[in-house]
Each structure stands twice: as structure tokens, then as C-alpha cells.
C-alpha positions, 0 to 999 in steps of 0.5 A: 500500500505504501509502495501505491502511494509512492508512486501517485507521488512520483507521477503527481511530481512530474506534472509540477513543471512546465509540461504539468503547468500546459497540460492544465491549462488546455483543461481549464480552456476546455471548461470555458463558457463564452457569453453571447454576443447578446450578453456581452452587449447588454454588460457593455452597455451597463458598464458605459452607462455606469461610467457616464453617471459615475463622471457625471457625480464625480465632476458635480461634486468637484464642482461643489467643493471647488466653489465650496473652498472659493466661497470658505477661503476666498470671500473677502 
């Protein structure tokens, strides 16, 4: 039994390398599931659209404490 186990580990060893490494790679490419040309438009269009309101956020509140820090330290 000791002698079973011994050899899984010598077998286990030689897939470590570089040639382990490729063979597990094609199997995780061979598990891959690719969306649809729908799918990847719709996150697109999600993604873009939460950019636009992002900036647009970001730029207002810019805005604000630029005049903020204008009307604190400036007003004379």
C-alpha cells in the first residue's frame, strides 16, 4: 500500500513543471463558457452607462467643493 502511494507521488511530481503547468491549462480552456454576443452587449452597455453617471457625480461634486473652498477661503 505504501509502495501505491509512492508512486501517485512520483507521477503527481512530474506534472509540477512546465509540461504539468500546459497540460492544465488546455483543461481549464476546455471548461470555458463564452457569453453571447447578446450578453456581452447588454454588460457593455451597463458598464458605459455606469461610467457616464459615475463622471457625471464625480465632476458635480468637484464642482461643489471647488466653489465650496472659493466661497470658505476666498470671500473677502
Amino acid at each position: 500500500m505504501a509502495s501505491n502511494v509512492e508512486m501517485k507521488d512520483k507521477s503527481r511530481a512530474t506534472d509540477r513543471g512546465l509540461i504539468g503547468f500546459f497540460k492544465g491549462l488546455k483543461a481549464e480552456f476546455k471548461r470555458f463558457t463564452w457569453p453571447t454576443k447578446e450578453d456581452v452587449k447588454k454588460s457593455t452597455i451597463a458598464v458605459l452607462v455606469f461610467c457616464a453617471i459615475f463622471v457625471a457625480i464625480t465632476g458635480l461634486m468637484d464642482k461643489g467643493f471647488a466653489s465650496l473652498f472659493n466661497w470658505v477661503f476666498l470671500n473677502k
